[in-house]
C-alpha positions in Angstrom: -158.3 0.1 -155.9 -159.7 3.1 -154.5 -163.4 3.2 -156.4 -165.3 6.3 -157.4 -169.2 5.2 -158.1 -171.2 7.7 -159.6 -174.7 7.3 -159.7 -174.2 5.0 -156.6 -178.4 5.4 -154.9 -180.1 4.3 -158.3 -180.9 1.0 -159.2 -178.1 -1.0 -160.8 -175.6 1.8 -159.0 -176.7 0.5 -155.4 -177.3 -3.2 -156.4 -173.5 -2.8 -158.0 -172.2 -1.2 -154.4 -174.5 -4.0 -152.2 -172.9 -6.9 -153.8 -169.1 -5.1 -153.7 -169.4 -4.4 -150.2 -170.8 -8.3 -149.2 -168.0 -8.9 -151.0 -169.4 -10.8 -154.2 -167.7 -9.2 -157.0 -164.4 -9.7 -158.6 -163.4 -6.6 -157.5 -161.6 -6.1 -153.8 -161.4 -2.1 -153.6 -159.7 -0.4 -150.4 -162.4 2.4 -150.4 -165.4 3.3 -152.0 -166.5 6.9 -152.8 -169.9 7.6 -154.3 -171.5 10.7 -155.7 -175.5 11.0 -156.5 -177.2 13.9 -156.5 -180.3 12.1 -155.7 -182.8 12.7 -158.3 -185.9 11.4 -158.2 -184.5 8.0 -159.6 -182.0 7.6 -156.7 -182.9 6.8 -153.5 -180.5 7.1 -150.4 -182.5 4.6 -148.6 -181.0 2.1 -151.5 -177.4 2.3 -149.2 -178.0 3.5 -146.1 -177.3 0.4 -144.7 -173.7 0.8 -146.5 -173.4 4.8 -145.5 -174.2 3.5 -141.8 -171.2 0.7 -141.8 -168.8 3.1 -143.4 -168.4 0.7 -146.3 -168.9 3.7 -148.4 -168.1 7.4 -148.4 -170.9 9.1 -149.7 -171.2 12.5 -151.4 -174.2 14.4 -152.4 -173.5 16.3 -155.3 -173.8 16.6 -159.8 -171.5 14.7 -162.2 -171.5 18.5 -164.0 -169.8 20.1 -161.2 -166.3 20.2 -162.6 -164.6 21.5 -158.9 -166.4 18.8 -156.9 -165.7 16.3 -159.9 -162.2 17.2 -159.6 -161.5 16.7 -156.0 -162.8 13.3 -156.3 -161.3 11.8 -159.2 -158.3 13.0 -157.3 -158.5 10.8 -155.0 -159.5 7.6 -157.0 -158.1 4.9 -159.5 -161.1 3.6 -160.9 -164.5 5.6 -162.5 -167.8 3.6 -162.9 -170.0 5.5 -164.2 -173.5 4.4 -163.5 -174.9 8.5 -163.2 -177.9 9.4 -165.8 -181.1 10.2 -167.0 -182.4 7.0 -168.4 -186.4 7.0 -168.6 -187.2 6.6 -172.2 -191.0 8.5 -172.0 -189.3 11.8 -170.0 -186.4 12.0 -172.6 -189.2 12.2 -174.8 -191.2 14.7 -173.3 -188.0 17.2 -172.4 -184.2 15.9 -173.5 -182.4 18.7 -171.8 -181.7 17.3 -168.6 -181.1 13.8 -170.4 -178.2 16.1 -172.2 -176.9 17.5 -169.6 -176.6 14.3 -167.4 -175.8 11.9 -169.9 -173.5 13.6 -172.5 -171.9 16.7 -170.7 -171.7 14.9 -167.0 -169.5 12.5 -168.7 -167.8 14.4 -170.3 -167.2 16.5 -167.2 -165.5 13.2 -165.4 -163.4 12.4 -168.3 -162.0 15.6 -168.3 -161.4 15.1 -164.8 -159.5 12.0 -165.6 -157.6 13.5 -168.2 -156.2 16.1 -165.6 -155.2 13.5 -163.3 -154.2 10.6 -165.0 -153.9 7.2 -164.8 -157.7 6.5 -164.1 -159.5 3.2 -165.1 -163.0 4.5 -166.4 -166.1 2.2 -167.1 -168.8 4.1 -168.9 -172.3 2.1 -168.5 -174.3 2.1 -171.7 -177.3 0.1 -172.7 -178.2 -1.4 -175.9 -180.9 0.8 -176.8 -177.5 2.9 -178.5 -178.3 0.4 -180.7 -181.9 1.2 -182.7 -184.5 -1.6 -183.0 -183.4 -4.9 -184.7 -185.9 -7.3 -186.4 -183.9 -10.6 -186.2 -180.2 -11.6 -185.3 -178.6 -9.5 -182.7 -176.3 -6.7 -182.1 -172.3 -7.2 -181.3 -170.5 -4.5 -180.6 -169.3 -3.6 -184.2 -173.2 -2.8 -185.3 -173.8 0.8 -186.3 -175.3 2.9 -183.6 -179.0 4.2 -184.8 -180.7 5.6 -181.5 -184.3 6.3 -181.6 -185.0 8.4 -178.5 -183.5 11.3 -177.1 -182.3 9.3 -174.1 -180.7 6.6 -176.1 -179.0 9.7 -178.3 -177.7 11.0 -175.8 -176.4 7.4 -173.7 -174.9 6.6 -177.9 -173.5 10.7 -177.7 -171.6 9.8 -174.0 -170.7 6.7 -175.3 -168.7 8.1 -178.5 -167.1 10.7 -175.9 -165.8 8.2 -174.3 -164.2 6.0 -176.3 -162.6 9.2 -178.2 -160.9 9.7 -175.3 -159.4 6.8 -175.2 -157.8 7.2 -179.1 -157.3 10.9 -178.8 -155.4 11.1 -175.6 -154.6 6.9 -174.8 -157.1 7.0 -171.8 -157.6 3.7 -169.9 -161.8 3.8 -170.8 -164.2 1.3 -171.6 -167.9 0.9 -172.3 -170.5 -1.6 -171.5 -173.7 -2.1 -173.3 -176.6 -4.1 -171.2 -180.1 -5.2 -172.3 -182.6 -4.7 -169.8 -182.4 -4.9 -166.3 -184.8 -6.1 -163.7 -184.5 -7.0 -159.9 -184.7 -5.2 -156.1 -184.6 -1.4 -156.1 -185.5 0.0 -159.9 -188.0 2.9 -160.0 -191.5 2.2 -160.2 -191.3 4.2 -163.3 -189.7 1.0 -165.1 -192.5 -2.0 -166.9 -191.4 -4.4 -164.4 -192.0 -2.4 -160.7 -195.1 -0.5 -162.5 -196.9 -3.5 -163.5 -196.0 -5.5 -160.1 -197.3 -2.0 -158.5 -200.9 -2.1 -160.6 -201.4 -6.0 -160.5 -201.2 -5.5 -156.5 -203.7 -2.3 -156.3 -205.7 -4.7 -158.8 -205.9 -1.6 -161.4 -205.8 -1.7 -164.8 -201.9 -3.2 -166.6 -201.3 -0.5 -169.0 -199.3 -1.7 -171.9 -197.6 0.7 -174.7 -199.3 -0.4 -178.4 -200.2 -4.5 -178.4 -197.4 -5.3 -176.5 -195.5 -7.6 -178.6 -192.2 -5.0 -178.3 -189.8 -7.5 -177.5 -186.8 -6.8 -174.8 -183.8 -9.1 -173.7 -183.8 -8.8 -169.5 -181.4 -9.8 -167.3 -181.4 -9.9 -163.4 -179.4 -7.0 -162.0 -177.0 -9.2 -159.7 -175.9 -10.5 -163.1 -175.4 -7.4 -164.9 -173.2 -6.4 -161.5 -171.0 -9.0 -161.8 -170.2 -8.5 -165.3 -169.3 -5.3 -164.6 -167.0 -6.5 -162.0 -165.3 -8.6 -164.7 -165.5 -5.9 -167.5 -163.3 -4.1 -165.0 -160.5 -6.8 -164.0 -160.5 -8.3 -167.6 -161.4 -5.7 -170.2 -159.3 -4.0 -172.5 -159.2 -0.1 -172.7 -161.1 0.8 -175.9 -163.6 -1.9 -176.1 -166.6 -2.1 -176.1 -168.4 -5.4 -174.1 -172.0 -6.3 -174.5 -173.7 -7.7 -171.5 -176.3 -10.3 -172.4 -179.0 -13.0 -170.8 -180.6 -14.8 -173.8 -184.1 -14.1 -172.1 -186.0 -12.4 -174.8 -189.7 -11.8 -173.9 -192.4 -9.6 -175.4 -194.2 -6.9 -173.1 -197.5 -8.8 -172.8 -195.4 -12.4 -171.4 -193.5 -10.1 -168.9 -197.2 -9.2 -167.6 -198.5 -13.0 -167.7 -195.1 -13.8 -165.8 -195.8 -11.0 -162.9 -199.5 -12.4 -163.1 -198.6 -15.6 -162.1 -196.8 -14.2 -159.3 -199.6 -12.7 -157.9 -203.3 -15.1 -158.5 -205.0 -13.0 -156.4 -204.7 -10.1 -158.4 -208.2 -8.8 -160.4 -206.1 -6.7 -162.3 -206.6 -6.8 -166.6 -204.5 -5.7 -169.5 -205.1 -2.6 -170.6 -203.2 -1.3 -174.0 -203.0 2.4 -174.6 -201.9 4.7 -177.8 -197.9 3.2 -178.2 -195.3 5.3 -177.0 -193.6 7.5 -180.0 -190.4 6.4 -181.9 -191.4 2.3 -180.0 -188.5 0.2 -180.6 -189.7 -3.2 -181.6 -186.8 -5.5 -180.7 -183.5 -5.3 -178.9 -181.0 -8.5 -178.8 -177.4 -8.4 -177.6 -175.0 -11.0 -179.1 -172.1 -10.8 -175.9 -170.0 -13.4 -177.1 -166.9 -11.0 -176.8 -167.6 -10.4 -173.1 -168.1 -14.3 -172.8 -164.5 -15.1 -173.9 -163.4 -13.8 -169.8 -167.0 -13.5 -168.3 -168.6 -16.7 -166.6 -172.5 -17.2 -167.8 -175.5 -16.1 -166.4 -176.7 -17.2 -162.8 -180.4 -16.3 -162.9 -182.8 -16.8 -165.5 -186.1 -14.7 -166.0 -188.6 -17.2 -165.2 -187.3 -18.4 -162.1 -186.2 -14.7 -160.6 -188.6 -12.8 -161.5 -191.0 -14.6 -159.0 -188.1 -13.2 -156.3 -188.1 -10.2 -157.8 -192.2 -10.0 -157.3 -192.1 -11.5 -153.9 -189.3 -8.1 -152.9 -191.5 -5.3 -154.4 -194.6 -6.8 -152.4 -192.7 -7.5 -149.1 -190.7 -4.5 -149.5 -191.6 -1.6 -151.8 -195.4 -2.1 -151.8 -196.3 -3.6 -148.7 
């Protein structure tokens, strides 16, 4: 397997190419090519240690280059497509580089694909594709009803892809995850922002009352599913990637609280952000059929998670 990771210095991207290269995925690839163009969100530091060792070949440059795009897919079997815009508050404020990233960067690799040929490609979605749900959960038959501009245009990329597959017979699948927490995510995200403001002892700003309710699950986990999605899954499916931990904002904050006693730091709640989902819940029992369960769970991890961003990050 010769692996082309896109998106490869960001959060889940580098956690994904950590765990490959200590050798703790299901995945065994002869060489690994990554390509970031190192927004803000991506952070070469997040691999160096992986760019040092030559366990990766990396490649500064844009998923929207189609020449670049090109060369590379060349010379790979598999796509995993981890590349885009994903903060829900900038999407809101300007969509056109969430567009451009998200919907015609894909669509720039698939075409590459289509040139060459026999490529295995795993586009990675999130279940915001999938609106706000008040009770139950999602499985992967649910109508898609996206309520930002980034979750439009993750739903738009993700409906590119899998056309692709029944127009020309391409080897594609997409996977939809809740939310992701753990080592490396921009401070941008609830999780590293509230850690951040409960260690400067500043006030925990919270969008509305914070009773929005999210499903989270550690990023090692969300890795490894990926892995399997890849050995296991089926081109043209889709494959929901669950935990079961469902919290509301404000428990989140109490959990990160705990973590940190010392902390003078109070809840603050400011004017909710616009188009607020209030719920997201993945049912993944289709992954589940080939993918083992979870390893981590919220309450215990997110101490560890803590402990990294004040050792590490914010020290």
């Amino acid at each position: 397997m010769r692996l082309l990771v896109t998106g490869g210095a960001g959060f889940i991207g580098s956690n994904f190419l950590q765990l490959a290269a200590a050798g703790e995925l299901e995945i065994n690839p002869t060489s690994i090519t990554v390509l970031d163009s190192l927004t803000y969100a991506g952070n070469l530091t997040n691999i160096q240690n992986l760019i040092d060792s030559n366990a990766v070949n990396f490649i500064h440059g844009d998923i929207c280059d189609e020449e670049l795009v090109r060369e590379l897919v060349a010379g790979c079997d598999v796509i995993i497509n981890f590349a885009a815009e994903s903060h829900v508050d900038n999407s809101i404020q300007n969509a056109t580089e969430f567009i451009r990233t998200n919907v015609l960067g894909t669509q720039t690799l698939l075409n590459a694909c289509l040139t060459k040929g026999g490529i295995k490609f795993l586009q990675v979605s999130t279940d915001e594709v999938y609106g706000s749900i008040e009770s139950g959960s999602w499985d992967e038959k649910c109508n898609l009803s996206p309520n930002s501009p980034y979750s439009a245009s993750k739903a738009a990329s993700d409906l590119i892809a899998l056309a692709m597959h029944k127009t020309h017979g391409m080897d594609v699948m997409v996977s939809r995850c809740c939310n992701n927490y753990g080592p490396r995510q921009h401070e941008e995200k609830l999780i590293p922002k509230i850690i951040k403001q409960t260690i400067a002892d500043i006030p925990l700003t919270i969008y509305g009352d914070g009773k929005n309710i999210r499903e989270w699950i550690e990023v090692s986990d969300h890795c490894k599913a990926l892995a399997n999605i890849l050995v296991n899954g089926k081109a043209g499916e889709i494959y929901n990637i669950g935990s079961g931990d469902e919290l509301d904002n404000i428990s989140v904050v109490q959990h990160i609280l705990k973590c940190i006693p010392s902390s003078k730091s109070k809840v603050k709640f400011i004017e909710d952000r616009k188009g607020h989902d209030f719920r997201y819940s993945i049912n993944d029992s289709k992954y589940r059929t080939f993918g083992p369960p979870n390893s981590k769970v919220f309450s215990i991890e997110i101490n560890n998670t803590v402990q990294w961003y004040v050792t590490t990050k914010f020290n």
